[in-house]
C-alpha positions in Angstrom: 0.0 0.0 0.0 0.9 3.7 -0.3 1.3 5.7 2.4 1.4 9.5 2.6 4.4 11.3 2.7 3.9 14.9 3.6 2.0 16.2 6.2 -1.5 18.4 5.5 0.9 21.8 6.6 3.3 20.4 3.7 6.3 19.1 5.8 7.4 15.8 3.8 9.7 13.0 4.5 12.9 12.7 2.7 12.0 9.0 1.8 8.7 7.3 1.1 7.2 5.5 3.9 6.8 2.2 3.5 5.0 -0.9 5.4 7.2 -3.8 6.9 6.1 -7.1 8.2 7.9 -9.0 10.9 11.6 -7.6 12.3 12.6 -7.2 16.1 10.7 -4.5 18.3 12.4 -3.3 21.8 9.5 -1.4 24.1 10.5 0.4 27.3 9.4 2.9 30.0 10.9 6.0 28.4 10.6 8.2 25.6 14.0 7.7 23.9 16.1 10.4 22.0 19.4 9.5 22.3 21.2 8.3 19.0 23.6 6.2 21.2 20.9 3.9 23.1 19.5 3.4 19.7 22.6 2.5 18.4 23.3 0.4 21.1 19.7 -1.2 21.3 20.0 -2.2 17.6 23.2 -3.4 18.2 22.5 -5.9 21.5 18.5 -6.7 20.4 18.9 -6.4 16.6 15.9 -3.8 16.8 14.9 -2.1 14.3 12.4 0.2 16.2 11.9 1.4 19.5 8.2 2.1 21.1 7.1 2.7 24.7 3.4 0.6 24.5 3.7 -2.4 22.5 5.0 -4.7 25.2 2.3 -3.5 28.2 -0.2 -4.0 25.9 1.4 -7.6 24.9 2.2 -8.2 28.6 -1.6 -7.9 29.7 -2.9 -9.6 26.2 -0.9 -12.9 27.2 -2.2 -12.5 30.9 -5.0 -12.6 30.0 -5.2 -15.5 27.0 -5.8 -13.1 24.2 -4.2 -12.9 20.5 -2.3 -9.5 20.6 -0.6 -8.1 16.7 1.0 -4.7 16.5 0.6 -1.9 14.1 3.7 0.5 15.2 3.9 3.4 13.3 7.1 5.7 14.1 6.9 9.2 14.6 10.6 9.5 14.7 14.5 8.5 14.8 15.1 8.5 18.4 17.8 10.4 18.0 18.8 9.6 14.2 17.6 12.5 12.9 19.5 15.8 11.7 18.9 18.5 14.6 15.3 18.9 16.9 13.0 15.2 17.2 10.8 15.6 14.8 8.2 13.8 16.8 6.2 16.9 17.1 6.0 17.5 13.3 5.4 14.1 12.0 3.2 12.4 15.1 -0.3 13.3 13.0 1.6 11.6 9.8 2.9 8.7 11.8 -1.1 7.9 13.0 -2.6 8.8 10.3 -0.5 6.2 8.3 -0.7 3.4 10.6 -4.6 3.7 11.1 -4.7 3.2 7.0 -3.1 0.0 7.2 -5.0 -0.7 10.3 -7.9 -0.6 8.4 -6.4 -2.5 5.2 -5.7 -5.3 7.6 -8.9 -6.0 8.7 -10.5 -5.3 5.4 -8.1 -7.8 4.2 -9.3 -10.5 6.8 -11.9 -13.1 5.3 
């Protein structure tokens, strides 16, 4: 699927965004911008992405006998990117993006 790009004020990413299936995921407590912990995360865990939900969420989902799947959509580098986070500017974009292949997933469900 396509997803968008640019942001309704007009900011745009420098690459297309694109969907990816499967890969390692590392959750935590903390909101992380720090372009060294990533490093290092990716490093010992072979993550790819970072989040601070998916693993309560997967945590109670297991306590309680239920299927879990997660639809991460990021928002930003933590700490990869040139200058400020760009959290703030491309949080709307991030949503926006993974509720569309939210919805192309259960469409997609028989």
């Amino acid at each position: 699927m396509v997803l968008a790009r640019c942001t309704a004020s007009g900011q745009c990413l420098k690459h297309r965004p694109k969907v990816v299936v499967g890969g390692n995921g590392v959750s935590g407590q903390a909101f992380v911008d720090n372009r060294a912990f990533r490093e290092y995360v990716g490093k010992t865990f072979k993550a790819t992405v970072l989040d601070m939900e998916s693993a309560a969420v997967a945590h109670v989902a297991y306590a309680n006998s239920k299927p879990f799947i997660a639809f991460r959509s990021l928002s930003d580098l933590a700490g990869g990117g040139d200058g400020e986070n760009e959290i703030e500017v491309f949080s709307r974009l991030a949503s926006d993006n993974s509720a569309a292949v939210v919805k192309a997933f259960l469409k997609a469900l028989p």
